[in-house]
Structure formats: C-alpha cells, structure tokens
N, C-alpha and C positions, 0 to 999 in steps of 0.2 A: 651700217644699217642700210634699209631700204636707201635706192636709189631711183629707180624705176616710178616713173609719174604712174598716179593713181587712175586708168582711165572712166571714160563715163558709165562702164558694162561693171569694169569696177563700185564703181559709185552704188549700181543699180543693186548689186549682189550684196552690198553692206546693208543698206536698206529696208530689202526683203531679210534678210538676219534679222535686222533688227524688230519688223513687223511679225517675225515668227516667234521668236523669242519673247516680246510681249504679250504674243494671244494666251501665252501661257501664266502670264502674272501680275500682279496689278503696279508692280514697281516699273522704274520707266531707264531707258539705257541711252545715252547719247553718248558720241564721239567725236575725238576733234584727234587733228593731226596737225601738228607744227611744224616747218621745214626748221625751224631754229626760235630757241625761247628768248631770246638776247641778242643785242649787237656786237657786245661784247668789246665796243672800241676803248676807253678806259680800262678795263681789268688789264686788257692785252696790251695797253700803251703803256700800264703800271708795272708788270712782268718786265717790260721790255725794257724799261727805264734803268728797273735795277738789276735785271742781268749788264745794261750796259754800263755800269757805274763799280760792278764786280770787277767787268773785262777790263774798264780802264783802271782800275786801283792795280790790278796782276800787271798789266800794261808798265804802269808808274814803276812797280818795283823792278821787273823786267828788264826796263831801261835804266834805274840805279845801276840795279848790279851788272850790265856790260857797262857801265862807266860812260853813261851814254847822256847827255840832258837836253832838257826843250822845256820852253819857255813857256810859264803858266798861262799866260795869255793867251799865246801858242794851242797850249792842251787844254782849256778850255771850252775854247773857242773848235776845236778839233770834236771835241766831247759835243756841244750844240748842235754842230752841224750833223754828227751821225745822230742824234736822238731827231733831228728836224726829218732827216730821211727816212726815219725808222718810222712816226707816225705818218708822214705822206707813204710809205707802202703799206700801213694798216690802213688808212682812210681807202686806200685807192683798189684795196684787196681785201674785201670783207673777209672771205673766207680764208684768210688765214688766222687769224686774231682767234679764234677757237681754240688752238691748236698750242700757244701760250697762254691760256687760262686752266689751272688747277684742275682736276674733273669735278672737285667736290665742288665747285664754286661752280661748276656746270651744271650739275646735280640740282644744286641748290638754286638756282638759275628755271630750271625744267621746270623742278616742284613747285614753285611759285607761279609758273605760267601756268600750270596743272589748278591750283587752286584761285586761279583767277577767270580761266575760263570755267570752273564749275561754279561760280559764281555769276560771271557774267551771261550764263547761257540759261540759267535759273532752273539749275539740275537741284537745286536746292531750295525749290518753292513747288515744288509735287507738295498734296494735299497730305499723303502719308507720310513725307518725309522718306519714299524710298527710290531714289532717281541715281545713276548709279552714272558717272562720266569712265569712259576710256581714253584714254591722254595717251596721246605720243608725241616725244619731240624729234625730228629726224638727229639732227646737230650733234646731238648730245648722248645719242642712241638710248636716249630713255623714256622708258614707260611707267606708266601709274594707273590704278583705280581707286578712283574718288568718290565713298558711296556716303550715302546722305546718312542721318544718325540715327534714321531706323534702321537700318541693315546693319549699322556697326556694331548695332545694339545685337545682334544676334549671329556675326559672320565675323570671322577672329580673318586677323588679317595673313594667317598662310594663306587661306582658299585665295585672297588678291593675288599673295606671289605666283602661285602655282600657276592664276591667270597672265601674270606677266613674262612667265618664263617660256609660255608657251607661244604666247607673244612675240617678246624678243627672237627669238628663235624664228619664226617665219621671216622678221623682219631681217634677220641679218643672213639670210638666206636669200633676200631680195622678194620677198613673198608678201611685204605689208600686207597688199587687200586679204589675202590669206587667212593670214594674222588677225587679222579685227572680224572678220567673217565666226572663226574659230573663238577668239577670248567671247565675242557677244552668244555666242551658243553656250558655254560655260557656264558666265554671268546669267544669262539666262536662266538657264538649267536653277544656280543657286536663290535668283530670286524666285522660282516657280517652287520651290522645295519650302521656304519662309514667306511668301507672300504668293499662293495662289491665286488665281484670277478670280473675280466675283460677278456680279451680274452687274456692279453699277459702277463698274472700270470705266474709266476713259483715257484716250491717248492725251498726254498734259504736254509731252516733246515733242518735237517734230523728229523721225524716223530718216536721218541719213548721216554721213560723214561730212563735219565739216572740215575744209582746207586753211589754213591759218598761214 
C-alpha cells in the first residue's frame, strides 16, 4: 500500500473534497489515515515462540535419529537464549513483527482501530445520526467505511466495498491522497442521493484528513 507521505497540498485537496461533497448533503464525512493499527509486539513474540518450539522439537528428533545427543540443560538453555534474541530483534525492529502476525488478526487489528476512532472523533454524535468515517490503515493495507446508523439504515454495504475497492486501488498504486479524494466524492455522491442538503445544515466535523 501507499508509501509516499501525504503532503500539505495533499492535505489541502482532501479538504476541499470534503467541503464539496458536504455542500451537497447534510450527512457529514471525516477521515483518518493510520500508518499502523497495532504494535503488534506480543502477537509477533507468540508466532515466534511457537514457530521456534516447532524448530526445536524437528531439531530434537533430528539429532535422535543421527545418533547424535545434547544435554537437556544444554538445549534448553540453547532454546532461551534464541527466544531471548528473537524478542530483542522484535523490540528493536518494529517493523518486522507485522510480517509474523496472521492477516486476520491484522484485519481484525485495523477494524477495531476503525471503530475506535469513529468513536473517538464523534462521527457518531452528528444530530442526524448520519456522519460517515473513511479509515485506512497503512500496515495492514486496510480500509473501511464506518457510517453512522442513519445511512446504514438506508445504504446496504456493497455501495462501502465498491467505495473501498476503489480505494485500495489508488492506494496500492501509491496514489493514497488520490484515493480519499476519489472514495469522499462517492460517499458524497451517496449521502447527497439519501440525505440531501437543507437549509438549516450545519458543518458538526471538522473538514480534513487526519494522520494517526
């Protein structure tokens, strides 16, 4: 997925998306971008532990059968010391520890950071209930739309994927601002078609990209 930092001309063009897309509706669109939802040091020290507890057991039989022996103390103590190494180069290497966690448990990692900042940014306290978060996690190359339970009540969740596929797509093209430029015209589009704009609208979000 994207790579390339989002710059401030960037910023500026999310923005104005988003201020154009709302003249049109009275529902309200905010975005957030995460380089990563998780630390992910425990998941990736638990992988690692029992990949290396697999290698030493094949290891153990290994050396049975050439007729070969070492002392439990020995290979225990052998065993400690490569798990001691193994989490000093996760601690000391963030970015690898990703890379041994599951994808679903990454997924499910994203989602959760997904429904914490639509929480915490109180896309979910619009007057109408219709505030509509765009979530990316870089790490995890995933995206989500989080719409409040007015829209869900009326927007079946293909029209999200359709928004995240075109999404991901810029993003794995290296095109993020693109990408959120593009899914907020959409999203737009679909709350302007279920919730058009009225006379006694008011902006409830603040209108830009946040960086997480």
């Amino acid at each position: 997925m994207a790579t390339r930092p989002i710059t401030a001309q960037d910023h500026e063009r999310i923005a104005t998306a988003i201020r154009a897309a709302e003249a049109k509706t009275d529902g309200e669109i905010y975005c957030v971008v995460a380089r990563a939802s998780d630390g992910y040091f425990f998941p990736a020290a638990f992988m690692a532990t029992a990949g290396m507890l697999i290698v030493s057991l094949a290891v153990a039989y290994g050396l049975e059968a050439w007729w070969l022996s070492i002392r439990l103390p020995h290979f225990v103590l052998a065993q400690l010391l490569a798990l001691a190494c193994v989490l000093v180069l996760l601690w000391a290497l963030p970015g690898l520890r990703i890379h041994l966690v599951p994808r679903r448990l990454r997924y499910q990692a994203a989602h959760a950071d997904a429904i914490k900042q639509f929480l915490a940014r109180n896309v979910h306290r619009t007057t109408a209930r219709t505030g509509v978060l765009v979530f990316v996690s870089i790490a995890e190359h995933y995206a989500e739309v989080v719409a409040d339970s007015g829209i869900d009540a009326k927007v079946g969740q293909h029209v999200w994927d359709g928004v995240i596929r075109d999404l991901t797509a810029h993003a794995g093209d290296d095109r993020l601002a693109d990408g959120f430029v593009k899914a907020i015209e959409l999203v737009g589009a679909v709350l302007a078609e279920h919730f058009p704009v009225t006379s006694g609208d008011t902006n409830e979000l603040e209108d830009h990209l946040v960086e997480i």
